[in-house]
C-alpha positions in Angstrom: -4.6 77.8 39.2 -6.4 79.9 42.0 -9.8 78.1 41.0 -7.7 74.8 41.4 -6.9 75.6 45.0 -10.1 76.6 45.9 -11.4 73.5 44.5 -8.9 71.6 46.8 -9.3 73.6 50.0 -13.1 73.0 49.6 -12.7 68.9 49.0 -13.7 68.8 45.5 -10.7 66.1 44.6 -12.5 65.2 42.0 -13.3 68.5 40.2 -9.4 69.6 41.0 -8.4 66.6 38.9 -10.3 67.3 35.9 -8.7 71.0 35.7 -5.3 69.6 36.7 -5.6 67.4 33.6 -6.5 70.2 31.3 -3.1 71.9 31.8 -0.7 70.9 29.2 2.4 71.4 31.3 1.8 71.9 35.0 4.0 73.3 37.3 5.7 71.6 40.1 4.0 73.7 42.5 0.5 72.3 41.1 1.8 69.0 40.8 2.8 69.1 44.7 -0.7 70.3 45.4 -2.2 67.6 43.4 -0.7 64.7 44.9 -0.5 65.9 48.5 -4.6 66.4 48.3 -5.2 62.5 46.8 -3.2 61.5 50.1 -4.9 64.3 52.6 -8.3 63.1 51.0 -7.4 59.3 51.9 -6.6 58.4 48.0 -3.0 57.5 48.2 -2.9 55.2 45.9 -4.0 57.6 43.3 -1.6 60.3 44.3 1.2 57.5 43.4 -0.3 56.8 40.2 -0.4 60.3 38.8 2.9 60.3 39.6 3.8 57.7 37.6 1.4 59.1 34.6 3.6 62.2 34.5 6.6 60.9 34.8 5.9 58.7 31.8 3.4 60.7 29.9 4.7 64.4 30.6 8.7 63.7 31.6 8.3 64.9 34.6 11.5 66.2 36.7 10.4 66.1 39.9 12.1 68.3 42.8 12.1 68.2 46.5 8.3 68.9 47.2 7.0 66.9 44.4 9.6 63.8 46.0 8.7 64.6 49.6 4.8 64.1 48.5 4.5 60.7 46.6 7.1 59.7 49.0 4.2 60.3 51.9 1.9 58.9 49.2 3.9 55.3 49.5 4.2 55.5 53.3 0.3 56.0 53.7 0.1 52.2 51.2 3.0 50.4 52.9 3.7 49.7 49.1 7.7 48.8 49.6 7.7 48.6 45.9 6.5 52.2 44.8 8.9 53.0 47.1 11.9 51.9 45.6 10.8 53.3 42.7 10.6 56.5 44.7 14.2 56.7 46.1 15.6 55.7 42.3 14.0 58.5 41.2 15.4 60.5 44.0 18.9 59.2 42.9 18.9 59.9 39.5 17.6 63.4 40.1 20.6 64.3 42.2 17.8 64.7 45.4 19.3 61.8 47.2 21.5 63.5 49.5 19.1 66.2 50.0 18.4 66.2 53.9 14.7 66.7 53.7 14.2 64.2 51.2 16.8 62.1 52.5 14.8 61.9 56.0 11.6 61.5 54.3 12.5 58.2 52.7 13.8 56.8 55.9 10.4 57.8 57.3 8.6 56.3 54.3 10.6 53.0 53.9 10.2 52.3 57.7 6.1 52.9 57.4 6.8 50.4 54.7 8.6 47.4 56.6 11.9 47.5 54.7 14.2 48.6 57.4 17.2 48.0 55.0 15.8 50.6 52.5 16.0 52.8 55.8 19.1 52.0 56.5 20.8 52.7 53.0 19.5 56.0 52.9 21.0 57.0 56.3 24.6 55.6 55.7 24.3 57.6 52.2 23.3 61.2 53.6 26.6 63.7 54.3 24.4 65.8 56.7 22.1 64.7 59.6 20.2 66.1 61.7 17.5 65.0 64.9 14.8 64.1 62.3 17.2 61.6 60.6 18.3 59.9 63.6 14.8 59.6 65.0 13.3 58.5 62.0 15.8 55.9 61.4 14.9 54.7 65.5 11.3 54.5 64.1 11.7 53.3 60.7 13.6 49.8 63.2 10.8 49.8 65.7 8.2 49.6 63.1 10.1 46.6 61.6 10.3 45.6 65.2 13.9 45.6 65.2 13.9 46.7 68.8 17.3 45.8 69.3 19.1 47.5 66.2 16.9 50.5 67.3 18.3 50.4 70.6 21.9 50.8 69.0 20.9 53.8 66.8 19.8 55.6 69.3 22.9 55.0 72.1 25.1 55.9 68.9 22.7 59.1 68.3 24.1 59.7 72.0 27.9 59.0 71.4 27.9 61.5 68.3 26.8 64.5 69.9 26.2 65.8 67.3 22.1 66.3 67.2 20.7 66.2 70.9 17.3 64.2 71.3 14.2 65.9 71.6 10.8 65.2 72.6 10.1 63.3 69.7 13.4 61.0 69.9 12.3 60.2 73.6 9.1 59.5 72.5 10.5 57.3 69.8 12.5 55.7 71.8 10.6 54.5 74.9 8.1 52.1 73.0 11.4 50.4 71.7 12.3 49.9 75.4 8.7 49.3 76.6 8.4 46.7 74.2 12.5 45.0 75.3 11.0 45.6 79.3 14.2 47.4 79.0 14.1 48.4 82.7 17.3 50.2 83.2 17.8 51.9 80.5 14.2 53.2 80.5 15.1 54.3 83.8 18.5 56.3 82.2 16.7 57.5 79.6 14.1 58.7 82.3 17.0 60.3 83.9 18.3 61.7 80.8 14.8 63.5 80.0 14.7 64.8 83.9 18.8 66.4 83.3 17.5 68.0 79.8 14.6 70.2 80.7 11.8 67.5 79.9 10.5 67.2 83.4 7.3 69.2 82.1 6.9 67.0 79.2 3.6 65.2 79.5 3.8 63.3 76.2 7.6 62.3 77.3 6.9 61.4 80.8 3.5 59.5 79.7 5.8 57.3 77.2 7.9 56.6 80.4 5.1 55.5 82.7 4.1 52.9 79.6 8.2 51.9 80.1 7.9 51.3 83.9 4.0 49.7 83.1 5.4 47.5 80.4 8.4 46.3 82.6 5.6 45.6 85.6 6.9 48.4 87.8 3.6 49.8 88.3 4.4 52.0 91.4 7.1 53.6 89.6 5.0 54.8 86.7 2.4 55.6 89.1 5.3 57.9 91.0 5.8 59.8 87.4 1.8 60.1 86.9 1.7 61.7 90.2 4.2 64.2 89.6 3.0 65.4 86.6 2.4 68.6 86.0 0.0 68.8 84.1 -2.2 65.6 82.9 -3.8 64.7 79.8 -6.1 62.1 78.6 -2.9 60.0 77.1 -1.4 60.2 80.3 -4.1 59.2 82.2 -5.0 56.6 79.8 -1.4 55.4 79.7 -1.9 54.7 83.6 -5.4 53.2 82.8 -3.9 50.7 81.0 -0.9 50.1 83.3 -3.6 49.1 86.0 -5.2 46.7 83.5 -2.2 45.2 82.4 -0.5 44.4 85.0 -3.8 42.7 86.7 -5.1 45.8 88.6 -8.4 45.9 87.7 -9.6 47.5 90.7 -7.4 49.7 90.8 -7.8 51.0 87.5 -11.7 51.3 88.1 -11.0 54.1 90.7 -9.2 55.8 88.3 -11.7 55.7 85.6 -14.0 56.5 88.5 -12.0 59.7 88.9 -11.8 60.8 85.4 -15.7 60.0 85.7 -16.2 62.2 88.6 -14.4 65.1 86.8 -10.6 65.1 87.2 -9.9 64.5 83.8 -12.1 64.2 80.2 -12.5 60.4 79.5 -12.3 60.0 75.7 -13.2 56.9 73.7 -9.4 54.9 74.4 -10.4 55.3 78.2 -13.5 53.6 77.9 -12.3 51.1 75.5 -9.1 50.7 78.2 -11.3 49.9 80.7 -13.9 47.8 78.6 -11.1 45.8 77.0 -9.0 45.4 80.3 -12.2 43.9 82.0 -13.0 41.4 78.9 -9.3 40.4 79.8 -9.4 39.8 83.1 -12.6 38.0 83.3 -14.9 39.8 84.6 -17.4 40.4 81.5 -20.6 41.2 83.0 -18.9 44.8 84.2 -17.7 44.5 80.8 -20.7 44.4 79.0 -22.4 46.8 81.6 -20.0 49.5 81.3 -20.2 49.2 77.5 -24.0 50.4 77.9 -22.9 53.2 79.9 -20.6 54.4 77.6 -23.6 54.4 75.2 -25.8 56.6 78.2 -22.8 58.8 78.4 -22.8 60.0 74.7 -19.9 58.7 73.8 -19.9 56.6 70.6 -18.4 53.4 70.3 -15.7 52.7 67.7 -14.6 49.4 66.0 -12.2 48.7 68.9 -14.9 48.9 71.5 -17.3 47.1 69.6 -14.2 44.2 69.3 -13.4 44.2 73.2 -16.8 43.7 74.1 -17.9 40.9 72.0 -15.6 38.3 73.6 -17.5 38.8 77.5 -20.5 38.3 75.4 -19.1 35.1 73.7 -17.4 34.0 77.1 -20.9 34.5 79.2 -22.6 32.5 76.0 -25.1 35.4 76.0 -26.6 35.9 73.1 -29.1 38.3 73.1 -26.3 40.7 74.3 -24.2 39.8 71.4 -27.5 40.5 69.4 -28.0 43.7 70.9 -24.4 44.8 70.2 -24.8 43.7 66.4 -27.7 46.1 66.2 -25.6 48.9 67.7 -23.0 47.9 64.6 -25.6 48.7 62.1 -26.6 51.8 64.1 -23.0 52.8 63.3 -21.9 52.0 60.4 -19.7 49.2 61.0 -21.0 46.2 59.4 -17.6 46.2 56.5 -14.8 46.1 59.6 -13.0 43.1 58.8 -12.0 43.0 63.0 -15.8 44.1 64.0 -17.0 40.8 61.8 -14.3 38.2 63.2 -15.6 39.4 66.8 -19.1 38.5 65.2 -18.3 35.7 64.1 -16.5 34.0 67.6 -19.4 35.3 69.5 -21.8 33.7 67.5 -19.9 30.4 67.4 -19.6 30.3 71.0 -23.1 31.4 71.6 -24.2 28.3 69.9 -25.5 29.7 66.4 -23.1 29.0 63.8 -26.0 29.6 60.8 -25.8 33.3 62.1 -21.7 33.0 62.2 -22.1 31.8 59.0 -24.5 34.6 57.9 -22.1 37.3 58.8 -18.8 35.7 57.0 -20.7 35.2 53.9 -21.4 39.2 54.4 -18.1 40.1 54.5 -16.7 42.0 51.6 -12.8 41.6 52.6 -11.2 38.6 54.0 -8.1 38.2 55.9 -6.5 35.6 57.5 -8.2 36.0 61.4 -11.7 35.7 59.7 -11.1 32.6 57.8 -9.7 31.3 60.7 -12.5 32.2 62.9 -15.2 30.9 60.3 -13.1 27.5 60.1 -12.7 27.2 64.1 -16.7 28.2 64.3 -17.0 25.0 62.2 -15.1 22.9 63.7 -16.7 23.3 67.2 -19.8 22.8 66.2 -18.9 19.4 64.7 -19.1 20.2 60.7 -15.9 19.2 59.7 -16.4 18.5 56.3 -17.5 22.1 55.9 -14.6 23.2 57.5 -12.1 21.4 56.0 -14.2 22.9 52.4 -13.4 26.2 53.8 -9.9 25.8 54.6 -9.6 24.3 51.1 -11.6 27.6 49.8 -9.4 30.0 51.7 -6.0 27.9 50.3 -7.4 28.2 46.5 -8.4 32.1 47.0 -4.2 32.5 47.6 -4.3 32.7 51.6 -1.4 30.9 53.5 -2.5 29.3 56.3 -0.7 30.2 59.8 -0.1 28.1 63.2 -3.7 28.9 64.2 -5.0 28.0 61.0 -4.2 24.6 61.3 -5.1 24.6 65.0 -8.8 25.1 63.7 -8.9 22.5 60.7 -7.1 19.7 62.8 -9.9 20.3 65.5 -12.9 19.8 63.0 -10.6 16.6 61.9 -10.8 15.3 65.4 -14.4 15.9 65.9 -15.6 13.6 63.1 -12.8 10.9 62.8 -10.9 12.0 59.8 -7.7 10.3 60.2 -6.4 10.4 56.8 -7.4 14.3 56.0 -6.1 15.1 59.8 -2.3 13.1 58.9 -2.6 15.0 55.4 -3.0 18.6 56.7 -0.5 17.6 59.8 2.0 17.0 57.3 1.7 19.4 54.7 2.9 21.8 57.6 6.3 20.6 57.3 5.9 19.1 53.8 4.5 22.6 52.0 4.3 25.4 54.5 8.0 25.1 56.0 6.1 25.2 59.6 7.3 23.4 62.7 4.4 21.9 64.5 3.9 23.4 68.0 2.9 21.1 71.5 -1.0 22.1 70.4 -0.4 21.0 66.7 0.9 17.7 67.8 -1.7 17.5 70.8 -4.5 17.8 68.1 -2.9 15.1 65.8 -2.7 12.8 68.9 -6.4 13.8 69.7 -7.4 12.7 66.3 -5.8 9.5 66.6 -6.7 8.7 69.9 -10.6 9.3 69.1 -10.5 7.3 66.2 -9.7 4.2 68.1 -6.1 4.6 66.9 -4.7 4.0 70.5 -1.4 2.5 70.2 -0.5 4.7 67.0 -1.1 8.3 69.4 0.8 6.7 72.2 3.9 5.7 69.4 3.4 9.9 68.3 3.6 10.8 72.1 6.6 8.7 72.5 8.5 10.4 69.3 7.6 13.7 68.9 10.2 16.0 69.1 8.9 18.0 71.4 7.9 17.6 75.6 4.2 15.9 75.1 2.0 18.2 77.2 -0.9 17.6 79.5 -3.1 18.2 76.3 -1.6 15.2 74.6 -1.6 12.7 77.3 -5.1 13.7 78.6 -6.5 13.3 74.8 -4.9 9.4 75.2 -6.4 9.2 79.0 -9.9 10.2 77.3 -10.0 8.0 74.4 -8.9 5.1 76.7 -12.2 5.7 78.5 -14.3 5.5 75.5 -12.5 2.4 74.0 -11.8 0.9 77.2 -8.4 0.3 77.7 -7.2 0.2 81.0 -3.4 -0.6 80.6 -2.9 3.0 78.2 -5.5 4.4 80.9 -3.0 3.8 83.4 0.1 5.0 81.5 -1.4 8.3 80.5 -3.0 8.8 83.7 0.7 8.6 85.8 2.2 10.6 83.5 -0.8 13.1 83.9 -0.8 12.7 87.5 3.2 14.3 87.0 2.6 16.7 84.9 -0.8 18.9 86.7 -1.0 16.6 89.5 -3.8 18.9 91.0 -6.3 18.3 87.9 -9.1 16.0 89.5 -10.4 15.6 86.1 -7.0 13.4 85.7 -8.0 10.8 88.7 -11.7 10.7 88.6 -11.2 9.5 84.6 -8.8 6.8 85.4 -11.1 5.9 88.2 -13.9 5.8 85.8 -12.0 3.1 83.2 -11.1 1.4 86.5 -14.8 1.1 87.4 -16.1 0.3 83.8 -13.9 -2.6 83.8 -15.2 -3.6 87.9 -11.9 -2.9 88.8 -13.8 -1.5 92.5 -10.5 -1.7 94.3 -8.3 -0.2 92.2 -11.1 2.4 91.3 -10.5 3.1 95.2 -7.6 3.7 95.3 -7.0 5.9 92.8 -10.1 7.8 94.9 -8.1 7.6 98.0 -4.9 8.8 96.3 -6.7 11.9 95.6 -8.6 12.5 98.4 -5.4 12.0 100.7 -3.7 15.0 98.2 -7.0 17.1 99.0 -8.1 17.4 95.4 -11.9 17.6 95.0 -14.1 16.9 92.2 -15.2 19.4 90.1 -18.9 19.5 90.2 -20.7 19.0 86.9 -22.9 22.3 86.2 -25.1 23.6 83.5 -26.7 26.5 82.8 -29.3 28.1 80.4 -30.5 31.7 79.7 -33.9 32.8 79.9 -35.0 36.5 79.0 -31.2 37.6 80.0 -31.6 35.8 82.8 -29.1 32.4 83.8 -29.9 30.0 85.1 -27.7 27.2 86.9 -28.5 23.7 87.3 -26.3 21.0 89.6 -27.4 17.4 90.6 -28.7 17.6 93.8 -29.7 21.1 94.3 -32.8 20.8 96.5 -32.9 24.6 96.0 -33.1 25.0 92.2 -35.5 27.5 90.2 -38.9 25.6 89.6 -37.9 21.9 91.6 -41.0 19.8 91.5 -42.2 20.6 88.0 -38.8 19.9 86.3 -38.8 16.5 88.1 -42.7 16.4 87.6 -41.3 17.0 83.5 -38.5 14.6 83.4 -40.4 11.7 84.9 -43.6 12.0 82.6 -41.0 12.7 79.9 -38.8 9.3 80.7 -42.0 7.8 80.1 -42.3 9.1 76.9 -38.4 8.0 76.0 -39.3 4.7 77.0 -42.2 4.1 75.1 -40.3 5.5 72.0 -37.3 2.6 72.5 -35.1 4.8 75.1 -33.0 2.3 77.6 -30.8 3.4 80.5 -27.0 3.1 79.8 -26.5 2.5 83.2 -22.4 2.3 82.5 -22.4 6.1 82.6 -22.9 5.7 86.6 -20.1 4.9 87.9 -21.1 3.6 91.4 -21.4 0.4 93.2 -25.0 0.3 93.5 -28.4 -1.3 91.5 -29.8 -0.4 88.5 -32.6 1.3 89.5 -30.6 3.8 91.6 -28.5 3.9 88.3 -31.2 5.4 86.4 -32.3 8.0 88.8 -28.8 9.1 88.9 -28.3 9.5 85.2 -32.5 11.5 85.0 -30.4 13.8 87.3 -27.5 14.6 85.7 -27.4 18.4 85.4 -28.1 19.3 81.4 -31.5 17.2 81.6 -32.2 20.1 84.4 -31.2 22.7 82.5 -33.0 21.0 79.4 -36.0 20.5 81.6 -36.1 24.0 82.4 -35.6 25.3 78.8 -38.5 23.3 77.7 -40.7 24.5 80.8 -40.2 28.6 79.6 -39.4 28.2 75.9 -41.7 31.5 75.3 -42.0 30.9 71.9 -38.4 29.9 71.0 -37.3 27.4 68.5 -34.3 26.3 70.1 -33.2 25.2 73.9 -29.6 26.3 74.5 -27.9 24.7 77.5 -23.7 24.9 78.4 -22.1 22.5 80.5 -18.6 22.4 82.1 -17.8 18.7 81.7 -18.2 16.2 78.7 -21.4 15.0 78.5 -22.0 11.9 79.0 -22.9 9.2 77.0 -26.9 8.7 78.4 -27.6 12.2 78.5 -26.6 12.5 74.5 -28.6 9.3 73.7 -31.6 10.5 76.2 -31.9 14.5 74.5 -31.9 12.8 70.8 -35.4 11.4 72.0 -35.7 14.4 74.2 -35.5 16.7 70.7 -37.8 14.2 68.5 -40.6 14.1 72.2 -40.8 17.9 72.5 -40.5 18.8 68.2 -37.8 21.5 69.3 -33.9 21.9 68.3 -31.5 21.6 71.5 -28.0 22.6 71.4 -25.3 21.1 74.3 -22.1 23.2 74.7 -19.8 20.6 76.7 -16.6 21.5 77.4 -15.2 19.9 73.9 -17.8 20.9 71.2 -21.1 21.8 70.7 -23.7 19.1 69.9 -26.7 20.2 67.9 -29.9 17.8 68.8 -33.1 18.3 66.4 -35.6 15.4 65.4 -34.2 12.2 67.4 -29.9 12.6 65.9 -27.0 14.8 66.5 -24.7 16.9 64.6 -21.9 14.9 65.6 -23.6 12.1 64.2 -22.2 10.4 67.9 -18.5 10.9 67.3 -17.4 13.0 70.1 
């Protein structure tokens, strides 16, 4: 026995078991010290299994310690099952209505998401005390019954008969936090002031997250000011208040003052501020401040590695998402399921799906947000058949597919013009999922109609769905009625546009456009009038290319742009080129009253041939040219970069603001469906 314990105090699980299994009868004391060390050591799962070995093998009667330890063992799997099983055995050993065990199974079936399993255990104990109310208050807030938690506790009040303590309060207050239950947070705060818990810091930090939650930032900042004494959860609790609430600057001068020594930052404040940053947009501060933390000693977990991805993926820089990769394998977190979705978007939004690809195919557990991601990474980059092969791979491996599951394979649909697999996999929602489609499920099914030349069928969907059509639906029609050239849906879609975000220029300047196409100059002009006289301007089209960490912007027109004369010097001996190889002006794309020779320069100076222009002038040895641009692109420019690709012997990839289009030896990815 003594050589047992040693063997358990100094880690050696392993070792303890084989001597634990050499006893013919063990104790319950040994039996306790068995299973608690499987869960202590991480093993759970093997602590509930030994149980079950000696129960059947051995006839084990277990008491209250042996109970109270496999009962931890379920809560640490979530395994509702096991812990069923659990409080059966509990009942037939007569340990039911014991309160230590009774307030242990509340505790484990909450941990386990079966609130009703919580429940039945608390109506059937004759004693209770503070631990049994509050674990019944957590057991419902884990099951996010914030509500019926509210309830037990105001009861807990009415009964006098156990007085909250620090831990009820701090039970509590999340359950409030998470309502924005404003004035009772305040009573409660009241309460904790009237009963001696004015000096609580974890108390008081769990009300400033109340008055945070509920947007009453100067009132948790009043109860961060009064305190005591501060710790780092307090501090980081009004870290993330700042962030939260759209404070960022404010809650950089309090990181600043942790910095500058009035309190210890620890890894949730830097991942507070790094994730709050990411949040609110500003993602080079992110990204920078995710290198100091590195220069600061401070090592990055799987959370910070997550919030910093997506300023990577938003800022389409890639080399910084490359760096951070290596930093994963410095760390030893190339198997986290969340660090390898965050991979995976960045990637995808980066422009290289083979290495999105690379890293799902690495992964050795799957969930739901990284099949998701994979299929979305897919379906941007215009490889719909591949997606919808995943979605079918992730459907066969026993997955069920969620709202933003479908969101991603209805995209890919829309990309490529697959009509009949787009209504198949709308339907089965409703059909075999028992899911209501959402506005941006039934915005994607009109998208998919209205690119496939199905006009008149996505205006009869916008007309009967059962739901408000949103500006996503309509402008899907207004788009497609550019491409296939029908004014009169043009004109419908665009009114109703024009009522719905009437200060969208995008709206106007497309209607105009199908106005134009057709030589319809004076209504064109009007419709330019009407939204000039509303003072909406026209977004500008920009793109922009990285070099050596470096971006570069690009905007027709700019007489000050990086390297002028020799990218118009390259476009015009490169036009040449394209003409020689069969390359003709689609002068339709300009959409001015003027001749055809002014037409062409126009289009040679649309901005992604600049961008382009520049990418081939300072390649440096790369393979491929990576450009982003803020509008669709237009129908020349895709035509004119095919040759562009096939003339230079170098793989180009166009972000738009729909898809990415991948150009390499004269075609495109999206085989020109887009």
């Amino acid at each position: 026995m003594n050589f047992l314990c040693k063997c358990l105090s100094s880690g050696q699980v392993g070792l303890a078991r084989k001597l634990f299994d050499e006893i013919p009868y063990p104790d319950l004391r040994t039996v306790t010290l068995m299973l608690s060390a499987y869960s202590k050591h991480g093993r759970p799962k093997q602590s509930i299994e030994l149980y079950g070995k000696l129960c059947k093998e051995k006839d084990l009667h277990p008491d209250r310690y042996v109970l109270l330890s496999v009962a931890k063992a379920c809560a640490l799997t979530s395994d509702p099952i096991k812990a069923r099983d659990v409080h059966n055995d509990a009942i037939r050993f007569g340990l039911a209505s014991d309160l230590l065990v009774g307030n242990c199974l509340i505790d484990m079936y909450g941990k386990c998401g079966f609130s009703e399993g919580a429940r039945w255990v608390f109506r059937e104990l004759r004693d209770r005390d503070v631990i049994t109310w509050t674990s019944l208050i957590s057991a419902l807030s884990n099951c996010k019954q914030f509500e019926e938690a509210l309830r037990v506790f105001r009861e807990m009040l009415r009964s006098k008969v156990s007085r909250p303590n620090s831990f009820t309060l701090c039970t509590v207050l999340p359950v409030l936090g998470a309502m924005k239950a404003i004035k009772f947070g305040e009573e409660v705060h009241c309460f904790a002031l009237r009963n001696g818990f004015q000096d609580d810091v974890f108390v008081l930090s769990a009300v400033m997250d109340v008055y945070a939650k509920s947007s009453k930032l100067q009132l948790a900042r009043n109860v961060f000011d009064v305190l005591p004494e501060r710790d780092a959860v307090s501090w980081n609790v009004m870290l993330s208040a700042y962030f939260s609430n759209n404070e960022p600057d404010n809650g950089l001068e309090l990181f600043e003052q942790m910095e500058n020594g009035e309190a210890s930052t620890n890894c949730a404040s830097w991942n507070c501020v790094i994730s709050g940053l990411t949040q609110e947009g500003r993602f080079r501060q992110s990204v920078e401040l995710f290198a100091r933390m590195q220069h600061s000693k401070f090592r990055p977990n799987p959370i910070t590695i997550a919030s910093v991805l997506p300023a990577c993926s938003h800022m389409e820089n890639v080399r910084g998402g490359r760096e951070i990769h290596g930093c994963i394998y410095r760390y030893g977190y190339t198997d986290d399921k969340m660090v390898n979705t965050a991979l995976i978007f960045m990637y995808a939004k980066c422009g290289d799906l083979v290495k999105s690809r690379w890293v799902f195919n690495k992964m050795l557990e799957i969930d739901i947000v990284a099949w998701n991601a994979i299929i979305f990474a897919n379906s941007i980059h215009g490889c719909s058949e591949e997606a919808l092969s995943l979605y079918d791979r992730m459907i066969g491996s026993g997955m069920k597919p969620n709202s933003a599951t479908f969101m991603s394979v209805l995209l890919g649909c829309s990309h490529s013009h697959l009509v009949e697999h787009g209504r198949k996999i709308f339907n089965s929602m409703t059909d075999e999922y028992q899911m209501q489609p959402d506005s941006e499920h039934y915005s994607c099914m009109v998208d998919i109609l209205s690119r496939a030349g199905c006009l008149q069928e996505a205006y009869e969907l916008i007309q009967t769905m059962p739901l408000e059509a949103t500006a996503s639906s309509w402008g899907a029609l207004l788009a497609a009625c550019r491409v296939y050239k029908n004014v009169e849906l043009g004109k419908i879609s665009a009114e109703k546009l024009f009522e719905i975000e009437p200060e969208n220029p995008g709206n106007y300047l497309i209607l105009s456009n199908i106005l134009a196409r057709e030589d319809l100059w004076d209504e064109a002009s009007k419709i330019r009038r009407l939204m000039r006289d509303r003072g909406i301007k026209k977004v500008s089209g920009r793109s922009w290319i990285q070099v050596k960490n470096k971006t570069y912007t690009f905007v027709k027109g700019d007489d000050q742009m990086v390297q002028r004369d020799m990218i118009y010097c390259f476009l015009e001996e490169m036009g040449k080129k394209m003409r020689a190889d069969g390359y003709k002006p689609d002068t339709d794309f300009v959409l001015q009253n003027v001749e055809g020779e002014e037409k062409e320069e126009a289009l040679c100076s649309h901005s992604e041939r600049l961008a382009i222009a520049f990418g081939a002038l300072n390649l440096n040895g790369e393979s491929v040219i990576r450009v982003f641009k803020n509008l669709r692109i237009c129908g020349d420019c895709h035509i004119a970069i095919k040759f562009m690709s096939k003339i230079l012997g170098v793989d180009i990839t166009v972000r738009d603001n729909l898809r990415f289009h991948h150009f390499r030896d004269g075609s495109c990815s999206c085989n020109d469906l887009w």
